[in-house]
N, C-alpha and C positions, 0 to 999 in steps of 0.2 A: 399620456400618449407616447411619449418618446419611450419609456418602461416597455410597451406593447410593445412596439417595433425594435426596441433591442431584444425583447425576449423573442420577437420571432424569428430576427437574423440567428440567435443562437440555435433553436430549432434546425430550422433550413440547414444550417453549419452542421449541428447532428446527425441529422437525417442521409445528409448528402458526405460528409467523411465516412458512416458507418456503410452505405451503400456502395461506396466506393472500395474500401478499405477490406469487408466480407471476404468477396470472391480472392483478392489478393491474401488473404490472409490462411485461406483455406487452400490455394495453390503453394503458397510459401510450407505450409505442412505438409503436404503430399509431396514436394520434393527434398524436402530437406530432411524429415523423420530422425530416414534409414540411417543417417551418416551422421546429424547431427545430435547426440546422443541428448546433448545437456540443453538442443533448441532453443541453442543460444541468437541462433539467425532470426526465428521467429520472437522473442523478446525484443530484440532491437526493435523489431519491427512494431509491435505491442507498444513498446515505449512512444517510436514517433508517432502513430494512430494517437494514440491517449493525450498526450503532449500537444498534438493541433488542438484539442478543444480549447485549453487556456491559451495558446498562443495567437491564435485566429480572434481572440473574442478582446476587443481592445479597451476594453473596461476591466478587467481581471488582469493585474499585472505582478508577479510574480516572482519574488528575490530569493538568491542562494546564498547562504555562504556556506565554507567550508565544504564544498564539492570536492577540492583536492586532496583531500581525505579518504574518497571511495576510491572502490580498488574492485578488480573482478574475481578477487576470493570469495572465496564461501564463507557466508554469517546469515545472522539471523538479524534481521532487521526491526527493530522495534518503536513507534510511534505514536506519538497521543494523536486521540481522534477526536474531533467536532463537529466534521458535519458532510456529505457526502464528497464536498468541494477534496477532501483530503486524498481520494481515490486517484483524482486527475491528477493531482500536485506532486505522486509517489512518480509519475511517469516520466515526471521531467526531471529525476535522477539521473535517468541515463544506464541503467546501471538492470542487467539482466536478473528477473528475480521471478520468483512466484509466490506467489499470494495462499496465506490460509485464511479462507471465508466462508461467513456462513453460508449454509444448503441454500437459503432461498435467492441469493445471489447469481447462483449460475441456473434461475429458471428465467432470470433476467432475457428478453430474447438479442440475438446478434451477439450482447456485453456475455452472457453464461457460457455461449456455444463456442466464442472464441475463449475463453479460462477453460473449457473443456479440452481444447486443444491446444493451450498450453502449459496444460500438466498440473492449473490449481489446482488446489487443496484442499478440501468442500470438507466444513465440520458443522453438524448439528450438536449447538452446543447443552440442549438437552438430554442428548442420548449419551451414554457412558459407550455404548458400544462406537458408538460415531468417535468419538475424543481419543478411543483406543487405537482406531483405524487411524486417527490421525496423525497421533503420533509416529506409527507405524508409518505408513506414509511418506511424511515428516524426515524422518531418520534415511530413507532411502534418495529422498532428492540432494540433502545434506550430500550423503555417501559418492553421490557423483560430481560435487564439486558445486553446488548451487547454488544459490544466496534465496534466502524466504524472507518474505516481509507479512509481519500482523502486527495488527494494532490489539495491545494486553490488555485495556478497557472493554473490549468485546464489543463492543455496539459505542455509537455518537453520547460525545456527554450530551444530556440536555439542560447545564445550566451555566454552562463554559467552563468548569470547576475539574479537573483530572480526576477521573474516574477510580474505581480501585483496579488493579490489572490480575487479571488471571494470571495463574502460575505455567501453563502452557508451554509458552517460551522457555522462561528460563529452564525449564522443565530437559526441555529440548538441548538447550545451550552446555547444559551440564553434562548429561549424559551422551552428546554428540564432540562433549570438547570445542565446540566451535564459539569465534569471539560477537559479542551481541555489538550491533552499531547504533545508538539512541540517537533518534532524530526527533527536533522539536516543530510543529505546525502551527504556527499560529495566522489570524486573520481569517480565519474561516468559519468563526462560530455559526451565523448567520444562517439557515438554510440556503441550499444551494437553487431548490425550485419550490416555490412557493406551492401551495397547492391549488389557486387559480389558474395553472401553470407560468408563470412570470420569473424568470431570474432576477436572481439579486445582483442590483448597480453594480456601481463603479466601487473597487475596492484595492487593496493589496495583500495580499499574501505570503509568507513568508516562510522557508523552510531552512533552519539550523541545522548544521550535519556535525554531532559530537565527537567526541575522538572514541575511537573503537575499544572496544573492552577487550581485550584478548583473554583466552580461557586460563591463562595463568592467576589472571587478580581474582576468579573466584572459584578455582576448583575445589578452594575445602570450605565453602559456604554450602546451606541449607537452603534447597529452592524458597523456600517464603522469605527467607533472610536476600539472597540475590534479587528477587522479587521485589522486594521492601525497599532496597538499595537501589534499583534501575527507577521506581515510581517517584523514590524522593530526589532523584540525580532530574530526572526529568520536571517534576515538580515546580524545585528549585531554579532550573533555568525559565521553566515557564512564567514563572513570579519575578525574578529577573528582569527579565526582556518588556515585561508589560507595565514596570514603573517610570 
C-alpha cells in the first residue's frame, strides 16, 4: 500500500512539474534563441526541470562528489548506464550540456519535444547514415563551445555488469581535440518504473565525477585503444567503489 501511494505522489510530481515547466520552457526558447547562441539559459533551465524530479521525491536521495571538478568548457561527457534513473541523475550536474540519444527518445511526448529544442542529438543507432549525421552534428555543437554528454554502452546494462561502449565518443573526442570527463553512476540498477507502474523505494544514488582527461593524454592513441582505456578507467572505479 504505502508502494501505491508513493508511486502516485511520484506521478502527480510528474505530471504536474512537466505541465508546469512545458509552457515556461517553450517561452524561454522563443526569447532567448536569437541571442543565445549556445542556449546556455535554456539548459539551466533543463537542468532545474530534471533535477526537481529526484529532488522533490524523498525516498531517492542522491550524493556528489567531485562536483568541483566541472567547469563550463567544452567536453564530452561520458557515463556508465543502468537503468533509466541515470537520465534524471546527469541533471543534477548542473552543468549545461546535450544529450546524444537514441531516435525513439525524442517521440517521448513533452521529454522529446523539449530535447528538440534544446538542440539534442537524435542517433538511430542502426542506421550508418544516422551515426554519420551524428557525428556531423556532434562536431558542430563542440565548435561552438558545448559540452555533450552519452552514455558508450548505448542502451541500460541489463545485468548491472559495464557494458562494452561504442567507439562514438572517443571517436568524437579525437578528432574534435576536446577533453572526455568520465563519470561513475552507481545505485541505480534497479529499474526506475516497474511495469505495473510502481517506482522503486527508498534508495541512494550516487554520482562520482573523475578528473577530466584533457586531449593531450590521448592524441596519439587509436580510438578502440582510447575506447578500451575510458571502459577499463571506468570499470575499475566501478569495482572499486562497490567492495
Amino acid at each position: 500500500m504505502l508502494r501505491v501511494l508513493f508511486s502516485l505522489y511520484v506521478w502527480v510530481m510528474i505530471i504536474g512539474i512537466t505541465f508546469i515547466f512545458s509552457p515556461i520552457f517553450v517561452l524561454t526558447w522563443i526569447l532567448t534563441a536569437l541571442f543565445d547562441k549556445k542556449l546556455t539559459i535554456l539548459h539551466h533551465l533543463g537542468n532545474f526541470w530534471g533535477s526537481l524530479f529526484t529532488i522533490l521525491n524523498p525516498l531517492w536521495k542522491v550524493e556528489i562528489s567531485g562536483k568541483e571538478k566541472l567547469n563550463n568548457k567544452s567536453k564530452i561527457i561520458v557515463a556508465n548506464h543502468q537503468s533509466q534513473e541515470d537520465i534524471l541523475l546527469m541533471y543534477r550536474l548542473g552543468v549545461a550540456f546535450r544529450w546524444i540519444s537514441k531516435a525513439e527518445v525524442f517521440r517521448i511526448p513533452f521529454y522529446g519535444w523539449m530535447m528538440q529544442l534544446n538542440g539534442d542529438i537524435k542517433l538511430k543507432r542502426t542506421s550508418k547514415s544516422s551515426i554519420r549525421k551524428m557525428i556531423i552534428d556532434a562536431k558542430k555543437v563542440l565548435a561552438k563551445g558545448c559540452t555533450i554528454t552519452i552514455f558508450p554502452e548505448g542502451t541500460r546494462s541489463k545485468n548491472g555488469q559495464l557494458g562494452n561502449f561504442k567507439e562514438g565518443a572517443f571517436k568524437l573526442a579525437i578528432e574534435t581535440q576536446t577533453p572526455i570527463l568520465p563519470i561513475i553512476i552507481q545505485g541505480t540498477g534497479q529499474q526506475l518504473v516497474y511495469p505495473n507502474g510502481l517506482f522503486k523505494g527508498k534508495h541512494k544514488a550516487t554520482i562520482k565525477i573523475l578528473d577530466e582527461i584533457p586531449y593531450s593524454e590521448f592524441k596519439d592513441m587509436e580510438i578502440k585503444e582510447l575506447t578500451r582505456n575510458i571502459r577499463g578507467l571506468i570499470n575499475n572505479e566501478l569495482c572499486n567503489t562497490s567492495q
